[in-house]
N, C-alpha and C positions, 0 to 999 in steps of 0.2 A: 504494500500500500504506500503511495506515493503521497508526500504532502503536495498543496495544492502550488507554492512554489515553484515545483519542482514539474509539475504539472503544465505551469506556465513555463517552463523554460522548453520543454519537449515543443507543446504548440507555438513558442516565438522561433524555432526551428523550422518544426514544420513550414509553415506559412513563410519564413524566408529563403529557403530551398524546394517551396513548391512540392511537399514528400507529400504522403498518405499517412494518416494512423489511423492503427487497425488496434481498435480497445475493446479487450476480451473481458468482460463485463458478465461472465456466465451465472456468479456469485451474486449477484447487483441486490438479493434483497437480505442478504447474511452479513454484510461487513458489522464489524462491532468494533470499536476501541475510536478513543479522539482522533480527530482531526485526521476522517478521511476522506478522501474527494477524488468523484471520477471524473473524469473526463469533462461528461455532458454538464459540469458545474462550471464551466470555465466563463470565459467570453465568449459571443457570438460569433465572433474572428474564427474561430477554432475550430466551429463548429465545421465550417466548409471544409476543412483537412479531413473529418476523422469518420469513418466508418464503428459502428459497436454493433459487439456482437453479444446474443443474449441467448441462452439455454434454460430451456423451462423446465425440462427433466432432471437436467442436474441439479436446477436446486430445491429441487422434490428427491435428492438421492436416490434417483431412477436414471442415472446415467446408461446412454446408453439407446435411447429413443430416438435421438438425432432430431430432437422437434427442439425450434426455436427461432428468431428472427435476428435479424439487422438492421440497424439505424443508422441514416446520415442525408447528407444532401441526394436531391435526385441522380443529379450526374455519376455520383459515385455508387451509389445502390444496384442504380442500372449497370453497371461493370459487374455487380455483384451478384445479379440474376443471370445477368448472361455467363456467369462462370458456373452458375448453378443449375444453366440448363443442363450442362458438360456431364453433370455427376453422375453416377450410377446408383444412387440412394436414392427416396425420398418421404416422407414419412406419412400414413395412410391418414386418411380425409378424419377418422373419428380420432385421431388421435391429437392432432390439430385441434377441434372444437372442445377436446380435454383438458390440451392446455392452455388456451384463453380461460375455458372455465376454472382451472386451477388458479389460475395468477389472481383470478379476481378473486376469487373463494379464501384464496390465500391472504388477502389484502384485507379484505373485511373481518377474518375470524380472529386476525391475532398469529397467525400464522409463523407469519417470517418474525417477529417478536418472541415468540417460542424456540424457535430454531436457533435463534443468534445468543438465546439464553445458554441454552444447551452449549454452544460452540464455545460461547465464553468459558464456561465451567470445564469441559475437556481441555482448551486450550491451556487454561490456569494448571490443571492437573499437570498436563507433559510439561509445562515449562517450572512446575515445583520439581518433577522429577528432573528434567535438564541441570537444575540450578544443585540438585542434589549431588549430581553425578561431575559437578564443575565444568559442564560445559559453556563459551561463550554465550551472551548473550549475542543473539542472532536479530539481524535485520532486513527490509524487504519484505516479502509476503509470508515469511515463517511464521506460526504462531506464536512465539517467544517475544516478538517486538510486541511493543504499547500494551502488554497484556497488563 
């Protein structure tokens, strides 16, 4: 997890080299600990650079479904369909109207608030035991930071 600084410095990149980002976003409704920020928080500027990418299964720990979407400007979406006509996958019609209804089902009940509960609490555990066993304190996406 990236502070938002830091976040800034990728997109004043981006947009001065003209690049793509590609923001793997699969997690988007689990993140837990201070001061984290995706992407789609930034500036509007940014927004035109970056494609995100989001997985509804995995964050129902049903990995494995390959149902999910992309967001970003038209221009670059459309590069995104057309690469996904290419595929050899693609995920059955009732499985799609599953997960719309999961995200929303999820949203209302309490859901993703449950689950980031849970993650906190495993997270805290391995990193009592890391801290036990004298390992560095770890940073980036490891569970051991901001815990």
């Amino acid at each position: 997890m990236e502070a938002a600084n830091e976040l800034t410095t990728i997109c004043d990149i981006a947009i001065r080299h003209n690049l793509i980002i590609l923001s793997d976003e699969v997690y988007e409704y689990l993140t837990y600990g201070p001061g984290f920020s995706f992407l789609t928080s930034l500036p509007l500027a940014c927004a035109a650079y970056t494609i995100t990418v989001h997985s509804v299964f995995k964050a129902f720990d049903a990995a494995g479904w390959r149902t999910g979407h992309a967001t970003g400007p038209w221009d670059l979406i459309r590069r995104v369909k057309n690469a996904h006509i290419i595929l050899s996958f693609t995920t059955a019609g009732p499985a799609q109207v599953a997960a719309t209804a999961s995200l929303e089902e999820g949203q209302r009940n309490g859901y993703w608030d449950t689950e980031r509960e849970k993650m906190e609490k495993n997270a805290k555990i391995i990193c009592q035991v890391f801290a036990e066993l004298t390992f560095p304190r770890l940073s980036g996406t490891v569970v051991c930071s901001q815990v």
